[in-house]
N, C-alpha and C positions, 0 to 999 in steps of 0.2 A: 430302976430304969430312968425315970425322971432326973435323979443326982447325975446319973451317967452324962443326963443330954446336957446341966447346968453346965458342969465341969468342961466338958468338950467345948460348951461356948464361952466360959473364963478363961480354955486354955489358947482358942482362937483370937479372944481379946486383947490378950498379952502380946501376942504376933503380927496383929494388924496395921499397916502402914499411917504415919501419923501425918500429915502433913500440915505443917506450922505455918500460922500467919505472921505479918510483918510484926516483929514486937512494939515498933515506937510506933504505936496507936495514940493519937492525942483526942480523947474523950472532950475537950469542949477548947474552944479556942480561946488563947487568952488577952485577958483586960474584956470578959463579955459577962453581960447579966443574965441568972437563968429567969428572968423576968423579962426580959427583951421582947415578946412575944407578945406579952401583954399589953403594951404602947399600942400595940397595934388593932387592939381589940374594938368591937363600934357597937352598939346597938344591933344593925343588922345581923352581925356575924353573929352572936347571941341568939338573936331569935330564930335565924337559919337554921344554927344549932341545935336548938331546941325541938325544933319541928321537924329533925332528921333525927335527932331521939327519940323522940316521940313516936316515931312512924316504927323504926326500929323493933323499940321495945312492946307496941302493939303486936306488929308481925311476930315476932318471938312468942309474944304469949298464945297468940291465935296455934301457931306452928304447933306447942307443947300440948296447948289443949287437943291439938286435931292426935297428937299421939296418945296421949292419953285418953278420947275417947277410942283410940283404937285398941289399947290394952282393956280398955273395960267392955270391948265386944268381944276380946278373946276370952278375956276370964268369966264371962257371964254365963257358963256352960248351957247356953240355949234355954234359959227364960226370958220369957218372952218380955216382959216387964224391963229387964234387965237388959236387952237386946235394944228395948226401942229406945233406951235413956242415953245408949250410946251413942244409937245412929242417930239421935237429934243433936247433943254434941258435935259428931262427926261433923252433922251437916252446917249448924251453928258456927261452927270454927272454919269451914270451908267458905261459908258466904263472909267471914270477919278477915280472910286471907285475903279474899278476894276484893272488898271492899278497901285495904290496906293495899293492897297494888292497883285498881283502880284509880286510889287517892293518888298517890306517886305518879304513874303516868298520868292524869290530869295536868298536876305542878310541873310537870314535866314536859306539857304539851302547853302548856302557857307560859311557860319558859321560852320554848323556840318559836312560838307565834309572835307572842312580845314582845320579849326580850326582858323579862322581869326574871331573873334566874334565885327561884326563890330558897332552893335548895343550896346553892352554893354560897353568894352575897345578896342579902335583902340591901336594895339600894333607893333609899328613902329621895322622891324629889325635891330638889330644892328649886327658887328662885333664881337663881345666878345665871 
């Protein structure tokens, strides 16, 4: 059954309408460095960076953990011991979501009150 359904979709494969892009694709322009990019690089834009990974990979981990305690309230076939370890998890990773999007709109909100756009370019005062 299964081979039947493979094959019937290798045989549609083969049939199916192709439609070609322009061949003379020019992949980077020339007489250019692929370091061009980095002239342009400052202090700010670094630490922007930084702190929009950082927020990032917090979120991520909170997100994984709040699944993870959800798989450990499924498989904990109803002890009770084993129930509460997730649901403090659960909740754990809920208030670490939360505080990760609180943080963001903050920066975010002192962004367009200021004008200090911390997330995009940190722009260091000068004298001038």
């Amino acid at each position: 059954m299964i081979q039947k359904i493979t094959d019937k979709i290798k045989y549609a494969a083969l049939f199916a309408p192709v439609y070609a892009q322009n061949p003379n694709i020019i992949i980077k322009p020339e007489n250019s460095s692929p370091f061009i990019d980095l002239t342009k690089l400052e202090i700010g834009g670094m630490i922007s960076g930084a702190i929009s990974l950082i927020m990032l990979l917090v979120a991520l981990i909170f997100f994984f953990m709040l699944i993870w305690g959800g798989l450990r309230w499924v498989t904990s076939q109803g002890e009770e011991k084993a129930v509460a370890a997730a649901r403090a998890q659960i909740t754990n990773s809920l208030i670490g979501l939360a505080i990760v999007f609180s943080a963001f709109a903050i920066v975010k909100l002192i962004g367009i009150v200021f004008g200090v756009d911390i997330l995009d370019t940190l722009t260091i005062p000068t004298f001038n």
